[in-house]
C-alpha positions as CSV (number, residue, x, y, z in Angstrom):
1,X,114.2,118.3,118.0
2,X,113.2,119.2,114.4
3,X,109.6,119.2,113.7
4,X,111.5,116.4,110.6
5,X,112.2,114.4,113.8
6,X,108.7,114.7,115.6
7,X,106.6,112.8,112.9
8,X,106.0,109.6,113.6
9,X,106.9,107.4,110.3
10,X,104.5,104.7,111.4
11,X,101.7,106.9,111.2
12,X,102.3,108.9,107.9
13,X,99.6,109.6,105.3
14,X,100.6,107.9,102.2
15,X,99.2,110.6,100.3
16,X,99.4,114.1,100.8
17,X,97.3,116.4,98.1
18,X,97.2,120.5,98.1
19,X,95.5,123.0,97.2
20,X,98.2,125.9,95.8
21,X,96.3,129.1,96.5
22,X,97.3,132.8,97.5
23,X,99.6,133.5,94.3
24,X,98.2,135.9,92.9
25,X,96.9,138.2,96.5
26,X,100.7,137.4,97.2
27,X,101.8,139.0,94.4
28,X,99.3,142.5,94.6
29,X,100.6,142.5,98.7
30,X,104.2,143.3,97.5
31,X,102.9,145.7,94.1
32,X,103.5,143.1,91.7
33,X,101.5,141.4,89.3
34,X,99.9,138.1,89.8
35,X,102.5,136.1,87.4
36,X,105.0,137.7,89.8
37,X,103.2,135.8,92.3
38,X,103.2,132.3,90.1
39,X,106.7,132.6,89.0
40,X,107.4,132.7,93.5
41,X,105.1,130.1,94.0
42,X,107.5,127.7,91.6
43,X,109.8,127.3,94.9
44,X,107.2,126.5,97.1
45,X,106.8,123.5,95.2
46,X,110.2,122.7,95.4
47,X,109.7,123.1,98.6
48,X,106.9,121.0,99.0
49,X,108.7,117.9,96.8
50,X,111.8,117.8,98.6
51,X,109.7,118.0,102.3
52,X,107.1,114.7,100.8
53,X,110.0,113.0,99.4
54,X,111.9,113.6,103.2
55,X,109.4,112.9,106.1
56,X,108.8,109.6,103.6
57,X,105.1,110.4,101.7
58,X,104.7,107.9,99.0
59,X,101.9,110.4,96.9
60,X,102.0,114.1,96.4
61,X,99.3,116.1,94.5
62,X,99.3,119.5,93.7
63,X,96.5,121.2,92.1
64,X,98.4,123.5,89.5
65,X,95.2,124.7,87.1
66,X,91.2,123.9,87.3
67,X,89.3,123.7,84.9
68,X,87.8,126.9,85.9
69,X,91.1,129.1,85.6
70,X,90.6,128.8,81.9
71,X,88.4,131.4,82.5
72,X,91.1,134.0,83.7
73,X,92.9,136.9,82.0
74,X,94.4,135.6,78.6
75,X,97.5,137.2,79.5
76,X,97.8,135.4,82.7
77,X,97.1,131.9,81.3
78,X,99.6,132.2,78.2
79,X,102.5,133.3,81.0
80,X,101.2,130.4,83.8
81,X,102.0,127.7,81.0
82,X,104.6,128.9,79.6
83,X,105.8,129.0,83.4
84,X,104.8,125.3,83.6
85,X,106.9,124.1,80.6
86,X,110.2,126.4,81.9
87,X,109.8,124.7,85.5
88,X,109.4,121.3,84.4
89,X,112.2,121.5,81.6
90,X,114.3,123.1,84.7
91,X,113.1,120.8,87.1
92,X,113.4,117.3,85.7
93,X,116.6,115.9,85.4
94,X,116.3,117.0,89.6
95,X,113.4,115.0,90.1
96,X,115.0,112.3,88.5
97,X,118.0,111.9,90.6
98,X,115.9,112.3,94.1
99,X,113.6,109.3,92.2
100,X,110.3,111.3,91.7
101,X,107.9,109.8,89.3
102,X,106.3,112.9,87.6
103,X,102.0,111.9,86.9
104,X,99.4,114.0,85.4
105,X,95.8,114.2,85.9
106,X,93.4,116.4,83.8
107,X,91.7,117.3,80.6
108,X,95.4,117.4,78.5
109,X,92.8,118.2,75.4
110,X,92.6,121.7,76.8
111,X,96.7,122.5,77.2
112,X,98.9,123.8,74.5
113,X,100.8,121.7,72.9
114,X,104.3,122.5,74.0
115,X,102.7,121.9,77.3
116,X,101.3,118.4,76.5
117,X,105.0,117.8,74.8
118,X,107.2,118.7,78.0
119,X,104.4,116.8,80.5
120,X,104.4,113.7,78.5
121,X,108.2,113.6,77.7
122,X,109.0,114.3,81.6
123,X,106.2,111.9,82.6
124,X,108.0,109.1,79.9
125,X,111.8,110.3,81.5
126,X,110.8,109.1,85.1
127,X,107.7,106.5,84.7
128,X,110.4,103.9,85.9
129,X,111.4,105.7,89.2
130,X,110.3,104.1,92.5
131,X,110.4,107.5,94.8
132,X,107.9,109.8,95.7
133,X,105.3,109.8,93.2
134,X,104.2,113.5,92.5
135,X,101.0,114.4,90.3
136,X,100.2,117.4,88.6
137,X,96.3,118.4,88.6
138,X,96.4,120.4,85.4
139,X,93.3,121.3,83.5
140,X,91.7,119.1,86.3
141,X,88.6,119.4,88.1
142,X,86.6,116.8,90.3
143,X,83.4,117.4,88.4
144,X,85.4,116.5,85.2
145,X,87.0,113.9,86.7
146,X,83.4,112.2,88.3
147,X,81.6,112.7,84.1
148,X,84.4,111.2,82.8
149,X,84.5,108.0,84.5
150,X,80.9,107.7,84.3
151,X,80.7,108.0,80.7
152,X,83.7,105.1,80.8
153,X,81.5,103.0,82.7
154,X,77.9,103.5,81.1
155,X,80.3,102.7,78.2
156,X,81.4,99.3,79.7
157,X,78.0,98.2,81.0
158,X,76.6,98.9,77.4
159,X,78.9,96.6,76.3
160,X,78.5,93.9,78.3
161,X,82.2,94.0,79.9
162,X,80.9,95.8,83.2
163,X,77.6,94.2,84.8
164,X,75.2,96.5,86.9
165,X,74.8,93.9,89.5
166,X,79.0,93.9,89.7
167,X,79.5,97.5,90.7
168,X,81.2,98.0,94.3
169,X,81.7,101.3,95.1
170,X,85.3,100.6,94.4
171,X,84.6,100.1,91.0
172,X,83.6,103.2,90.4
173,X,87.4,104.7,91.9
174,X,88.7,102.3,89.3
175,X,87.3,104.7,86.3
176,X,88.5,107.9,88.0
177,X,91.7,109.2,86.5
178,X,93.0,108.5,90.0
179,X,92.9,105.3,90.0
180,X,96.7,104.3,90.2
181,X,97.1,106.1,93.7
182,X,95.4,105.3,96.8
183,X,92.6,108.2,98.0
184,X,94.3,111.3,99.9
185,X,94.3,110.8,104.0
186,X,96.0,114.9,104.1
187,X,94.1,117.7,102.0
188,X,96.7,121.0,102.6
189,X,95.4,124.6,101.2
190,X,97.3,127.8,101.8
191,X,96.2,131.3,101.7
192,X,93.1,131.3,104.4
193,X,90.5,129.5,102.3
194,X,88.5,127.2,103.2
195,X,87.4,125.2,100.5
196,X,88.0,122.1,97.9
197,X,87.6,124.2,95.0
198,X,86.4,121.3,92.8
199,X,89.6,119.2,93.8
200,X,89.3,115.6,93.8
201,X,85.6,115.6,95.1
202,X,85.4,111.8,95.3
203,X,88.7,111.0,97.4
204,X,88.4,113.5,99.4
205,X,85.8,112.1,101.6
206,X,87.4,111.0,104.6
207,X,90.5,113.1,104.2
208,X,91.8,115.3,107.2
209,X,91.7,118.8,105.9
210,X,94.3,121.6,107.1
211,X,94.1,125.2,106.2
212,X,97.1,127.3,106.5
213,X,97.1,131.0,106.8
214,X,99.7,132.0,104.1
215,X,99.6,132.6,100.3
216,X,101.5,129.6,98.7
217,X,104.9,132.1,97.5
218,X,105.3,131.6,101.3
219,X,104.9,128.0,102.1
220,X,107.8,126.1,103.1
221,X,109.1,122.4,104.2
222,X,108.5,123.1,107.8
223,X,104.7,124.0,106.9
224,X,104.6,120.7,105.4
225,X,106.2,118.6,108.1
226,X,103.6,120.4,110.8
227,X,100.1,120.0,108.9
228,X,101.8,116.1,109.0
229,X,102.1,116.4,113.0
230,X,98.8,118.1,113.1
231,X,97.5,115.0,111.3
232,X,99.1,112.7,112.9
233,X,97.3,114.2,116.4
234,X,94.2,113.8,114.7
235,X,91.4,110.5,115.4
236,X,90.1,108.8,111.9
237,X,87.5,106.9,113.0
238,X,85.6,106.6,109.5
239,X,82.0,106.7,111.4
240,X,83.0,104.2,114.2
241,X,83.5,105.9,117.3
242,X,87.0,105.9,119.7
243,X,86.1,103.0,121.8
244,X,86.1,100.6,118.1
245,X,89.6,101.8,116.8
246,X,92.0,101.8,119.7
């Protein structure tokens, strides 16, 4: 039996984030430099995409550049988006026939524009599919994510279309650029860390985390298919204990 055939499709996460990590080490392992290591990492996502859209994951989010990899070599940066426009103008018209609906979340201020130009004209090209919805964490970072919606909603209760004594804690998710998907139940990061890394800080609170030991240029469908078993033999009891959830 295929490790496919072993997940059980009435307990799958309906979302499924990751962490992409271990490009560049990749890379300085086999003497290259660490765009070498992005440019292999591009079929890892493939990889990734085609495993979600397969075992039957409704949400897939990748976290492709923080906020804080602005701060990297020039050099690197110019050839990582330069990278992302090539893979998404080669990639599209793919995700398109399997049904993917391409999102974005992020400061899109902060990209080029031929970046923001490809992103918006791929996210335009399949806003109408009905597949697998995958999101791109570009220029992204929870921190960023938590001021902005707070500013949106001291803007609101300024002007008298949010109340103080009407805020739930789900209206809070509501100002978060999130807010279309449901929160991740599967948090995947590759390369050995073990860390968030500033990624989606709020709706990651009561995911199941899984760390695997390879650099991303390495990850592949089957990794993605066990961190789903591996979650699957997991208990979520969300602070109740066994007894009150079977």
């Amino acid at each position: 039996m295929s490790l496919l055939e072993k997940i059980q499709k009435d307990r799958l996460p309906k979302h499924v984030a990751i962490i992409m990590d271990g490009n560049g080490r990749w890379a300085k392992q086999k003497g290259n430099s660490r765009v070498y290591g992005h440019k292999n990492g591009v079929r890892a996502v493939r990889e990734a995409v085609e495993a979600a859209g397969s075992a039957g994951v409704e949400f897939l989010t990748l976290y492709a550049f923080s906020t804080e990899n602005w701060n990297r070599p020039k050099k690197e940066i110019e050839a990582l988006m330069l990278l992302l426009v090539n893979s998404i103008h080669k990639e599209i018209n793919e995700l398109h026939n399997k049904g993917v609906r391409l999102k974005m979340i992020g400061n899109t201020a902060q990209l080029p524009e031929k970046v923001c130009e490809e992103l918006m004209s791929a996210i335009e090209f399949t806003a109408n599919n009905k597949g697998l919805t995958l999101t791109l964490a570009l220029s992204y970072s929870g921190r960023w994510d938590l001021k902005n919606a707070a500013i949106k909603m001291a803007r609101d209760i300024n002007s008298g279309v949010l109340l103080e004594e009407n805020i739930q804690e789900s209206t809070f998710s509501k100002y978060l650029s999130t807010a279309y998907m449901p929160d991740p139940e599967l948090m995947i990061r590759t390369s050995g860390e073990f860390r968030i890394s500033n990624f989606l800080l709020y709706e990651l609170a009561y995911s199941e985390l899984y760390f695997l030991d390879k650099f991303w240029p390495d990850f592949r469908n089957q990794d993605f298919y066990q961190a789903i078993i591996d979650y699957q033999q997991r208990e979520r009891r969300f602070g109740k204990i066994s007894e009150q959830i079977q």
